[in-house]
C-alpha positions, 0 to 999 in steps of 0.5 A, spaced: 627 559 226 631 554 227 633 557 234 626 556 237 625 550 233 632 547 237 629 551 243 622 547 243 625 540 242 630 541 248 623 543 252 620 537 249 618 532 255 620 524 253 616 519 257 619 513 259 613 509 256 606 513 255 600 510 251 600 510 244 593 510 241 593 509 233 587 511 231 583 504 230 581 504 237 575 509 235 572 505 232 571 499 236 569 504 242 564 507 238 561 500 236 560 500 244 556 507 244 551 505 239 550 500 241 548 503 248 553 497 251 558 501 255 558 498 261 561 491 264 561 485 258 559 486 251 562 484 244 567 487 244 570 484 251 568 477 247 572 478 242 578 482 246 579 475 250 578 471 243 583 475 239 588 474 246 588 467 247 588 466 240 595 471 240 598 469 246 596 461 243 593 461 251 587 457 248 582 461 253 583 468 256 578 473 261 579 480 261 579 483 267 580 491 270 587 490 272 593 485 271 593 485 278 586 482 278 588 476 273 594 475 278 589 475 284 584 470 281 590 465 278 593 465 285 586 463 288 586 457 282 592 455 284 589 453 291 592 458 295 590 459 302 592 461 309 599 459 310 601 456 304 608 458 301 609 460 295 615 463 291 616 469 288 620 473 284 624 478 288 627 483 282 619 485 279 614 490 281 609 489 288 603 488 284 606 480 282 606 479 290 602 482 293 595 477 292 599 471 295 597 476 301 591 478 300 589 470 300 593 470 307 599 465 303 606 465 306 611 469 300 618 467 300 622 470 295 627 468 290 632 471 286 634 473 279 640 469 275 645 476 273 644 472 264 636 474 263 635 478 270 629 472 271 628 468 277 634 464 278 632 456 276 638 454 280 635 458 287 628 456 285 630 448 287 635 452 293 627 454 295 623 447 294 630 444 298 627 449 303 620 449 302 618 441 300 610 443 300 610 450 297 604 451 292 605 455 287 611 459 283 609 467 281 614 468 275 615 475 272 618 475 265 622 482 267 621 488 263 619 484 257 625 479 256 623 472 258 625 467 263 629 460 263 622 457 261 625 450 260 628 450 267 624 454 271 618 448 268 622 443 270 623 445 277 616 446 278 614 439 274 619 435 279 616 439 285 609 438 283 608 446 283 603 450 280 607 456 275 604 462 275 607 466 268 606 474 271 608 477 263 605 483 265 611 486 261 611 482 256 606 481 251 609 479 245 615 476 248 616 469 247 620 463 248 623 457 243 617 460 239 611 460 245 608 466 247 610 469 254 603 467 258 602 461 255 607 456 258 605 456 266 598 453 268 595 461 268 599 468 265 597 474 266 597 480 261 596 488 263 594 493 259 597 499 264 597 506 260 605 504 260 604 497 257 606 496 251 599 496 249 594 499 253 586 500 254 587 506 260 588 499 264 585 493 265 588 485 264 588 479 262 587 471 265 590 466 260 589 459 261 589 452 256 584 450 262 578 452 260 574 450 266 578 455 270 577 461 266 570 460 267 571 460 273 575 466 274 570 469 270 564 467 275 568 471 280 569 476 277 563 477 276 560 478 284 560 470 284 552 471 282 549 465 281 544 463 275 538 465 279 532 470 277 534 474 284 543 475 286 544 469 289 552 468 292 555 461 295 561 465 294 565 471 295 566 475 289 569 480 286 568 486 281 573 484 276 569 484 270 573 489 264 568 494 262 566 493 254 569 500 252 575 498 255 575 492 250 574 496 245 580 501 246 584 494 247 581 491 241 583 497 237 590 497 240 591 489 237 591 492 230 599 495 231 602 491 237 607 488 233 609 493 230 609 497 237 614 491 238 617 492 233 619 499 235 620 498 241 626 492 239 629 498 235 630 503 240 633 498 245 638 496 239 640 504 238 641 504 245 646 498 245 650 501 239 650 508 241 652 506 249 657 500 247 663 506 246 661 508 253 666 504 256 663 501 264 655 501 261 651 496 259 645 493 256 639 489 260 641 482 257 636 478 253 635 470 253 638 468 246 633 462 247 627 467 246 625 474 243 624 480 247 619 485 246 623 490 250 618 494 253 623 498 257 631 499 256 635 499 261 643 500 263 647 497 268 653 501 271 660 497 272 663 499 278 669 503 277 664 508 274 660 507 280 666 509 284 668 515 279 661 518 281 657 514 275 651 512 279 643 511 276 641 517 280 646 521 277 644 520 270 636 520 272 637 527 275 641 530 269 636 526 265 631 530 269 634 536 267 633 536 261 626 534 260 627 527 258 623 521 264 628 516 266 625 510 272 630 506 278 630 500 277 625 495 281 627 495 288 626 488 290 622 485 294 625 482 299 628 490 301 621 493 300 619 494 308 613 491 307 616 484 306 622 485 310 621 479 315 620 474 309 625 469 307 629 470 302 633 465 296 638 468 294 644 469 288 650 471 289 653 477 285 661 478 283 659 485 288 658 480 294 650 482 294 644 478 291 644 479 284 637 483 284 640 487 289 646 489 285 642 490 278 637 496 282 643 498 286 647 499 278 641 500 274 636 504 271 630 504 266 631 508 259 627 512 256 622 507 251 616 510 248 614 508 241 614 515 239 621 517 241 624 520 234 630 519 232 632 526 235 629 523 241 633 517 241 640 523 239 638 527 245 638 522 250 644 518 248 648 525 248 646 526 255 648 520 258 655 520 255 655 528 257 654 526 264 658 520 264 664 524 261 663 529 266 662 526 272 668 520 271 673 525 267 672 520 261 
């Protein structure tokens, strides 16, 4: 028996970040059904954004279907059009860029500061110096740690630039005591299945600005004028979260902290485990803010690289053995499809920008909230066999 029972927790798969429902999501979901009120907008799509905006301290949110969504409308409220520039983030996924191009802006991407792996407030003022007219900041809170907020609104405010919080990953997080979401002009949330909540998909707009949530709504909703018949004197879009979406995110509310929580407590045993492994390190957090550590992740030092240590190592020998590991994001300014956009960059101590050196060192850890104790053992336990027999260490 205890053979097979050591046999079937080798087989079992570890995910990097899945869904995790917790029961009270049924109920809300079936408030919906009978109610017959399953399509877009309902009760539970008005209390979802009123729980939300009250969460985050926002003051007014609009759920969407998808966090890319929310970025796409705050890139419009933000007055973006044919070949205004804005600056990006470089170290996060595409979806934080790619709406600047859907309204035809010109991104010019800005790099990572190596103490948070955030948008680097000192090439951010290197790119106004640049680019005097740039419209718009899109700052992504990566993997849940927030950003140097102080600075990063600072230069923002010297330069009269709108600042767009892409917090996607950081629900939960906050800065100073401020949820992440809230500082920018307009946040956005994602409620992705790997997200640290999630309602299958969706997300979320937050403003303080309570003219320009309607507003979003308006377009979200096909920009349907109040008339009997569809009238439109604008472009929309179908953007609108449906009420059974709401529901499972509603439910999803009721443990986020403690969701957070755990999630906290995974990074912590992989900072305490790993610290004896001499040339690995952690994601940094900002020690002006809490992290909701949505996803883990280790750098690798250079002489392990050079001893034969890389990401990709460590993420086939965690493939082996059943257990979801993920790249780093590659960033933006290396993505082909943005290859002939400017780039602002930081300088590593490796002679490379600092984004580059983070994806060509790093690798995202396993971070699911339902990682068990023997999980969390499994996973340290390769990482250290690999690294033994890879570097002779």
């Amino acid at each position: 028996m205890e053979n097979d029972r050591a046999t079937d927790m080798k087989d079992k798969k570890i995910y990097l970040s899945s869904p995790t429902m917790n029961g009270h999501e049924m109920r809300y979901i079936k408030e919906a059904f009978d109610a017959n009120w399953v399509a877009p907008l309902g009760k539970n799509v008005d209390e979802f954004e009123s729980e939300m905006a009250a969460y985050t301290g926002s003051g007014h949110a609009a759920a969407l279907s998808a966090g890319t969504a929310a970025l796409h409308l705050a890139v419009k409220l933000a007055g973006v059009g044919p070949g205004d520039v804005v600056f990006s983030s470089s170290l996060t996924f595409a979806a934080t860029c790619n709406p600047v191009t859907y309204e035809q802006g010109k991104l010019v991407f800005i790099d990572s500061e190596a103490d948070t792996w955030n948008m680097s407030p000192d090439a951010l003022e290197e790119g106004f110096k640049k680019y005097p007219q740039a419209k718009a900041v899109i700052l992504a809170h990566l993997y849940g740690t927030p950003a140097k907020l102080d600075e990063i609104l600072a230069v923002c405010g010297r330069h009269g630039a709108v600042l767009i919080e892409d917090a996607a990953e950081a629900l939960g997080s906050s800065y100073k005591g401020k949820k992440c979401g809230s500082f920018g002009a307009y946040g956005i949330l994602s409620f992705n299945g790997n997200k640290i909540i999630t309602t299958s998909g969706g997300g979320m707009l937050l403003s303080a600005q309570k003219e320009a949530v309607e507003k979003a709504r308006f377009w979200a909703t096909q920009a349907r004028e109040p008339a009997r018949h569809y009238e439109h004197k604008e472009i929309g879009y179908n953007y609108r979260m449906s009420n059974i979406v709401a529901g499972i995110g509603r439910g999803q509310m009721r443990t986020l902290d403690a969701y957070k929580e755990k999630k906290q407590e995974i990074y912590r045993q992989y900072k305490e485990a790993l610290a004896n492994i001499p040339g690995i390190s952690m994601n940094p957090l900002n020690p002006d803010g809490e992290a909701n550590n949505w996803l883990s992740c280790l750098t690798l030092n250079q002489d392990l690289v050079r001893a034969g240590v890389t990401p990709l190592t460590l993420l086939e020998a965690l493939e082996r053995e059943n257990i979801e590991s993920r790249p780093i994001w590659k960033p933006m300014n290396l993505q082909p499809v943005y290859g002939g956009h400017d780039f602002i960059r930081t300088e590593s101590r490796n002679g490379v920008s600092v984004g580059e050196d983070i994806y060509r060192r790093g690798l995202c850890l396993p971070s699911d909230i339902k990682n068990t104790d023997g999980d969390m053992e499994r996973i340290i336990e390769t990482i250290r066999k690999t690294v033994r027999e890879a570097s002779g260490r």
